[in-house]
DRENPA-3360 file (N, C-alpha, C; in nm, 2 decimals, always signed):
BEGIN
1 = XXXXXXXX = -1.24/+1.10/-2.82/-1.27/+1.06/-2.96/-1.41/+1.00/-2.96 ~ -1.48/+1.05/-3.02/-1.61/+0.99/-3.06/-1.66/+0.88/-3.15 ~ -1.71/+0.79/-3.12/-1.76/+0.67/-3.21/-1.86/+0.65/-3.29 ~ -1.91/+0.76/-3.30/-2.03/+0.81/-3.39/-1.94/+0.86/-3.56 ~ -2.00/+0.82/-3.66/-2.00/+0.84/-3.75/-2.04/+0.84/-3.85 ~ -2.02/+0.91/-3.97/-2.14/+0.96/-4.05/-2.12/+0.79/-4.19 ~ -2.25/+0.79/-4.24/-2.26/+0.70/-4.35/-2.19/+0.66/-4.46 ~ -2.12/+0.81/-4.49/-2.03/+0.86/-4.58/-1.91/+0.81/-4.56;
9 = XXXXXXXX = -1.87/+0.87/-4.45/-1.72/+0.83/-4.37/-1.68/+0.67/-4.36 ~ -1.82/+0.60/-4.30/-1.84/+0.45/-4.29/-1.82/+0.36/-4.42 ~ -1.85/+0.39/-4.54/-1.84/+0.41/-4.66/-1.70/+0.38/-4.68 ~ -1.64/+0.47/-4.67/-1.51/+0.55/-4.72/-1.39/+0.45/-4.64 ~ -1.41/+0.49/-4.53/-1.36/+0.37/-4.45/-1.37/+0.20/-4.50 ~ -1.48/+0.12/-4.49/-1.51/+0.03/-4.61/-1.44/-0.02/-4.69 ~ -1.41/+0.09/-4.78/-1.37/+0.09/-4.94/-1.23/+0.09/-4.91 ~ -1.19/+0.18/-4.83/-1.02/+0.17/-4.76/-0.99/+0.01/-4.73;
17 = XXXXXXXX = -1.04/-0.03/-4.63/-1.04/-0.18/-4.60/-1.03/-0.31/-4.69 ~ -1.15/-0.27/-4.80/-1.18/-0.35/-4.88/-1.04/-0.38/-4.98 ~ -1.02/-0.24/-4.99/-0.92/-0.21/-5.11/-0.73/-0.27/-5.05 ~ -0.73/-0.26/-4.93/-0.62/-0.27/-4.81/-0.61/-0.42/-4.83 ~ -0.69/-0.52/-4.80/-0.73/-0.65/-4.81/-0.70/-0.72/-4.94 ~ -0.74/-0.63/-5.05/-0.75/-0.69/-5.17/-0.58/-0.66/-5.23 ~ -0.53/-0.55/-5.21/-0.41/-0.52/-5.19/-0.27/-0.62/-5.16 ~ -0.34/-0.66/-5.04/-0.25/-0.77/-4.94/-0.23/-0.93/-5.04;
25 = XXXXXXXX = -0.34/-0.91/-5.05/-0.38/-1.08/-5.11/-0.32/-1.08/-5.26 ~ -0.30/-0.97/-5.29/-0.25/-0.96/-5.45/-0.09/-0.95/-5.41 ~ +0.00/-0.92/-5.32/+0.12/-0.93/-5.29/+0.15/-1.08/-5.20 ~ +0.11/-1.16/-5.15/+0.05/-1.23/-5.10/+0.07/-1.38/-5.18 ~ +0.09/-1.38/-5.32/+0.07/-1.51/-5.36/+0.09/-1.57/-5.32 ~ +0.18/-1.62/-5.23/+0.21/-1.76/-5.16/+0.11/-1.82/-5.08 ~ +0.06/-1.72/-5.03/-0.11/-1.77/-4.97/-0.21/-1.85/-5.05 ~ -0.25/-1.95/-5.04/-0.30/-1.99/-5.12/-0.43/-2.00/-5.10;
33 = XXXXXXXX = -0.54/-2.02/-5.19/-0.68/-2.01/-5.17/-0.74/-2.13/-5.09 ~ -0.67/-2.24/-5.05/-0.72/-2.37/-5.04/-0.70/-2.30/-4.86 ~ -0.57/-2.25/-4.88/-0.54/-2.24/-4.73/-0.62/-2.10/-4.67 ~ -0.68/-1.99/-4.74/-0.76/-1.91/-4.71/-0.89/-1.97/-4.64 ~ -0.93/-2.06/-4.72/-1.06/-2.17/-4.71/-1.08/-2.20/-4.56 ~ -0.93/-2.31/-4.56/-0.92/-2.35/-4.44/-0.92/-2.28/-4.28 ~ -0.84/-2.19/-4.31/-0.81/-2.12/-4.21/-0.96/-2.00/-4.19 ~ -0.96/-1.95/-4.30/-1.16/-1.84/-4.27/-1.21/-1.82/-4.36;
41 = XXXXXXXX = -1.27/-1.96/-4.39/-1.36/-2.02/-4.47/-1.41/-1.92/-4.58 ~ -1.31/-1.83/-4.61/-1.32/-1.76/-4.74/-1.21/-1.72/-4.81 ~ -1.18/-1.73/-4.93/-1.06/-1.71/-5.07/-1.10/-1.59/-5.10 ~ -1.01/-1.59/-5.24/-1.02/-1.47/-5.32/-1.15/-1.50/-5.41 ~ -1.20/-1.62/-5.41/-1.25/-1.67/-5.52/-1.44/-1.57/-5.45 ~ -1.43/-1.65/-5.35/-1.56/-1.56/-5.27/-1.55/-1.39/-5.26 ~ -1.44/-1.35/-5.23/-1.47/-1.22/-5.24/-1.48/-1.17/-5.37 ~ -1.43/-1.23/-5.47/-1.45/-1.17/-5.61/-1.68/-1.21/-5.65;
49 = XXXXXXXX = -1.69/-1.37/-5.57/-1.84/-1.39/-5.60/-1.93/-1.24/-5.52 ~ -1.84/-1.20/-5.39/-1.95/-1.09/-5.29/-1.91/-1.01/-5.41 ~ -1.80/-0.94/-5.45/-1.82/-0.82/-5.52/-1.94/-0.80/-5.67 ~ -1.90/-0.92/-5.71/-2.02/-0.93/-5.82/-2.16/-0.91/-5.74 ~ -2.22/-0.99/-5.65/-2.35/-0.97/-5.61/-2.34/-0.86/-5.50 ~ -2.25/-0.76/-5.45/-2.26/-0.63/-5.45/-2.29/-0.51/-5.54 ~ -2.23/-0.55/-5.66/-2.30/-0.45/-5.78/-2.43/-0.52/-5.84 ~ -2.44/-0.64/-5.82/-2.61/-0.71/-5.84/-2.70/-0.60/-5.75;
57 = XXXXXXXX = -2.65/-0.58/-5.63/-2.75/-0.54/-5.55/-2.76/-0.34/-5.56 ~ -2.66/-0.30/-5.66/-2.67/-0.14/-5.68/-2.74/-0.19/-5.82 ~ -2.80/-0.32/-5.90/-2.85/-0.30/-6.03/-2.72/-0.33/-6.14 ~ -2.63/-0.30/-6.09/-2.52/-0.34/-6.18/-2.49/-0.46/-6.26 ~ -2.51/-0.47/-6.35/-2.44/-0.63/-6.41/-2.25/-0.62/-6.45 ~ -2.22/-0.78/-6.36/-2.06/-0.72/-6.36/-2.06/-0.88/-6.37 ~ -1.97/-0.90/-6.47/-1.92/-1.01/-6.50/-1.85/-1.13/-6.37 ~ -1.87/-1.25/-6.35/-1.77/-1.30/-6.24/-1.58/-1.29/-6.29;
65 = XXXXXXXX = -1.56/-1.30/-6.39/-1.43/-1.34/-6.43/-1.38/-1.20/-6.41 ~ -1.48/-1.03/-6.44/-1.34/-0.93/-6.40/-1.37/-0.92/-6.31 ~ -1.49/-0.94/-6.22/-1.47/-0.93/-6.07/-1.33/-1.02/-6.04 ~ -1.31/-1.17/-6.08/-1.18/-1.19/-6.02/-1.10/-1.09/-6.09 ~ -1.07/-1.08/-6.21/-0.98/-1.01/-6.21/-0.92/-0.90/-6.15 ~ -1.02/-0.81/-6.07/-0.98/-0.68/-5.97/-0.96/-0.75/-5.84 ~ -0.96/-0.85/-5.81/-0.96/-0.91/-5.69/-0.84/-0.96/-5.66 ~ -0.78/-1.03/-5.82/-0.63/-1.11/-5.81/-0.56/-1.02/-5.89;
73 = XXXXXXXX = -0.61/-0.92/-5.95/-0.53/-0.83/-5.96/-0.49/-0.85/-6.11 ~ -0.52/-0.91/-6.15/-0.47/-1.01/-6.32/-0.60/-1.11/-6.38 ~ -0.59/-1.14/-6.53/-0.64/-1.24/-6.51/-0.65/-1.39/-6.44 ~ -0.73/-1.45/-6.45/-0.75/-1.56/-6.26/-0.67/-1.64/-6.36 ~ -0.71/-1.71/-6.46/-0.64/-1.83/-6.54/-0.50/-1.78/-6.55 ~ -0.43/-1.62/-6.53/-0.27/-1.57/-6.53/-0.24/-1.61/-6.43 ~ -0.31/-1.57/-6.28/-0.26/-1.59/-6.17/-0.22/-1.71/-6.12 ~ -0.37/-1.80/-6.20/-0.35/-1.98/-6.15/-0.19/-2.05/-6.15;
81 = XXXXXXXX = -0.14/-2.00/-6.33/-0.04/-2.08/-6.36/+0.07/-1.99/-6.32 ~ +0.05/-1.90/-6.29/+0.22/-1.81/-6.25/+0.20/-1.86/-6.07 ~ +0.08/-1.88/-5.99/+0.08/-1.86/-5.82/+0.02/-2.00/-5.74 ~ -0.06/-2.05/-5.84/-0.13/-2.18/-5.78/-0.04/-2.27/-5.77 ~ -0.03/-2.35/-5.64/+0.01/-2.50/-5.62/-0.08/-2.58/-5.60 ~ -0.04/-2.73/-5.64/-0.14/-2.83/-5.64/-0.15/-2.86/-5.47 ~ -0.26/-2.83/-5.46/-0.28/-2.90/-5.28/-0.24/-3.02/-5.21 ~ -0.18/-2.97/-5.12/-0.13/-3.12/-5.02/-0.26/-3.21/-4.98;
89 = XXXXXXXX = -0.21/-3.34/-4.97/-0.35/-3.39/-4.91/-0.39/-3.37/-4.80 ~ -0.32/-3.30/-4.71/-0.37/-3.25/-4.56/-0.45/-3.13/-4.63 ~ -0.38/-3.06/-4.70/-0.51/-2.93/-4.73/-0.67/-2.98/-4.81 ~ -0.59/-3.07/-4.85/-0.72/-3.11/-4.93/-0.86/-3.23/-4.79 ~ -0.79/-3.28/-4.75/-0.85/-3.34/-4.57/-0.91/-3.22/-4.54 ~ -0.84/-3.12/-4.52/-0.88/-3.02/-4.39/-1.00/-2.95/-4.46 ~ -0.99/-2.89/-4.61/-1.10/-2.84/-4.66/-1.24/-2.96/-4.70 ~ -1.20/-3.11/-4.70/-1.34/-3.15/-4.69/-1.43/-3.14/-4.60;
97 = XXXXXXXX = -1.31/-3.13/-4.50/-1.38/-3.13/-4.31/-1.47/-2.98/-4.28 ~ -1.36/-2.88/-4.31/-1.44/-2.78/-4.35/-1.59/-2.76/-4.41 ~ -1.53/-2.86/-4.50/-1.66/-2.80/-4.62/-1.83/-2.94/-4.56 ~ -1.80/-2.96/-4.48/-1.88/-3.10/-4.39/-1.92/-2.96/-4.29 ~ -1.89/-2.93/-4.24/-1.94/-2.84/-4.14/-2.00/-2.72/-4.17 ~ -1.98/-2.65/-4.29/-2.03/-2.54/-4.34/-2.19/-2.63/-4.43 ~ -2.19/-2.73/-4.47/-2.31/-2.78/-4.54/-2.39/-2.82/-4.39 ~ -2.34/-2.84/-4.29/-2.39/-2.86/-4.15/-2.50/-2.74/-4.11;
105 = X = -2.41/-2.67/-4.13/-2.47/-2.50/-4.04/-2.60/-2.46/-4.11;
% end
Protein backbone atom coordinates (compact mmCIF):
# COMPACT_ATOMS: atom_id res chain seq x y z
CA UNK A 1 0.00 0.00 0.00
CA UNK A 2 1.40 3.29 -0.83
CA UNK A 3 1.38 6.50 1.19
CA UNK A 4 1.49 8.86 -1.43
CA UNK A 5 -1.57 10.68 -2.21
CA UNK A 6 -3.11 12.89 -4.41
CA UNK A 7 -4.54 16.61 -3.08
CA UNK A 8 -7.87 15.65 -4.06
CA UNK A 9 -8.09 12.40 -2.29
CA UNK A 10 -6.43 14.36 0.91
CA UNK A 11 -9.31 16.70 0.57
CA UNK A 12 -11.86 14.19 0.38
CA UNK A 13 -10.51 12.24 3.07
CA UNK A 14 -10.55 15.67 5.33
CA UNK A 15 -14.05 16.41 4.69
CA UNK A 16 -14.91 12.57 5.60
CA UNK A 17 -13.24 13.16 8.97
CA UNK A 18 -14.40 16.48 9.50
CA UNK A 19 -17.87 15.49 8.76
CA UNK A 20 -17.33 11.87 10.97
CA UNK A 21 -16.26 14.19 14.06
CA UNK A 22 -18.98 16.66 13.61
CA UNK A 23 -21.39 13.69 13.36
CA UNK A 24 -20.19 12.11 16.71
CA UNK A 25 -20.45 15.31 18.68
CA UNK A 26 -23.98 15.87 17.50
CA UNK A 27 -25.08 12.27 18.82
CA UNK A 28 -22.84 12.88 21.71
CA UNK A 29 -24.72 15.39 23.82
CA UNK A 30 -23.85 14.27 26.93
CA UNK A 31 -20.31 15.43 26.24
CA UNK A 32 -20.16 18.56 27.26
CA UNK A 33 -18.27 21.53 25.86
CA UNK A 34 -16.60 22.52 29.29
CA UNK A 35 -15.42 18.87 29.37
CA UNK A 36 -14.18 18.97 25.60
CA UNK A 37 -12.16 22.13 26.77
CA UNK A 38 -10.73 20.29 29.49
CA UNK A 39 -9.75 17.24 28.24
CA UNK A 40 -8.43 18.86 24.23
CA UNK A 41 -8.57 22.14 24.73
CA UNK A 42 -11.13 22.46 22.05
CA UNK A 43 -15.39 22.32 21.94
CA UNK A 44 -17.82 22.62 19.37
CA UNK A 45 -17.83 26.18 20.00
CA UNK A 46 -14.02 26.44 18.27
CA UNK A 47 -14.65 24.24 15.59
CA UNK A 48 -17.71 26.11 14.55
CA UNK A 49 -15.05 29.65 15.04
CA UNK A 50 -12.18 27.29 12.55
CA UNK A 51 -14.99 26.70 10.18
CA UNK A 52 -16.07 30.24 9.84
CA UNK A 53 -12.34 31.46 9.44
CA UNK A 54 -12.01 28.52 6.89
CA UNK A 55 -14.46 30.08 4.53
CA UNK A 56 -12.82 33.61 5.57
CA UNK A 57 -9.83 32.14 4.04
CA UNK A 58 -11.67 30.70 0.51
CA UNK A 59 -13.25 34.71 0.63
CA UNK A 60 -16.29 33.47 1.92
CA UNK A 61 -18.43 35.49 4.48
CA UNK A 62 -20.22 32.89 6.79
CA UNK A 63 -21.93 33.93 9.66
CA UNK A 64 -20.60 32.54 13.36
CA UNK A 65 -24.14 31.47 14.65
CA UNK A 66 -24.80 29.03 11.27
CA UNK A 67 -21.40 27.91 11.44
CA UNK A 68 -22.55 26.65 14.95
CA UNK A 69 -25.45 25.72 13.68
CA UNK A 70 -23.82 22.95 11.19
CA UNK A 71 -21.52 22.05 13.83
CA UNK A 72 -24.31 21.31 16.73
CA UNK A 73 -26.42 20.33 14.29
CA UNK A 74 -29.46 22.80 15.38
CA UNK A 75 -29.70 26.01 16.53
CA UNK A 76 -26.76 26.64 19.48
CA UNK A 77 -29.40 28.61 21.82
CA UNK A 78 -31.86 24.92 20.86
CA UNK A 79 -29.02 22.81 21.78
CA UNK A 80 -28.00 24.90 25.01
CA UNK A 81 -31.44 24.36 26.66
CA UNK A 82 -32.43 20.86 25.40
CA UNK A 83 -28.17 19.50 26.15
CA UNK A 84 -26.20 21.99 28.35
CA UNK A 85 -25.59 21.43 32.05
CA UNK A 86 -24.44 23.94 34.48
CA UNK A 87 -20.73 23.04 35.25
CA UNK A 88 -19.44 21.35 38.30
CA UNK A 89 -16.94 23.38 40.15
CA UNK A 90 -14.22 20.89 39.42
CA UNK A 91 -14.96 21.52 35.72
CA UNK A 92 -15.15 24.92 36.22
CA UNK A 93 -11.31 24.60 38.49
CA UNK A 94 -10.00 22.49 35.81
CA UNK A 95 -10.93 24.83 32.85
CA UNK A 96 -9.40 27.99 34.69
CA UNK A 97 -6.14 25.91 35.12
CA UNK A 98 -6.45 25.13 31.55
CA UNK A 99 -7.24 28.35 30.45
CA UNK A 100 -3.77 29.77 32.71
CA UNK A 101 -1.71 27.60 30.66
CA UNK A 102 -2.92 28.25 27.24
CA UNK A 103 -2.59 32.27 27.98
CA UNK A 104 1.05 30.92 29.14
CA UNK A 105 2.07 29.35 25.80
Amino acid sequence: MSNEISDQDRLEIEAAVYRRLVDHLQKNTNVQNIDLMNLADFCRNCLSKWYVAAAEDKGIALEYEHARETVYGMPYHEWKSKYQTEATAEQKQAFAENEQKRTKK
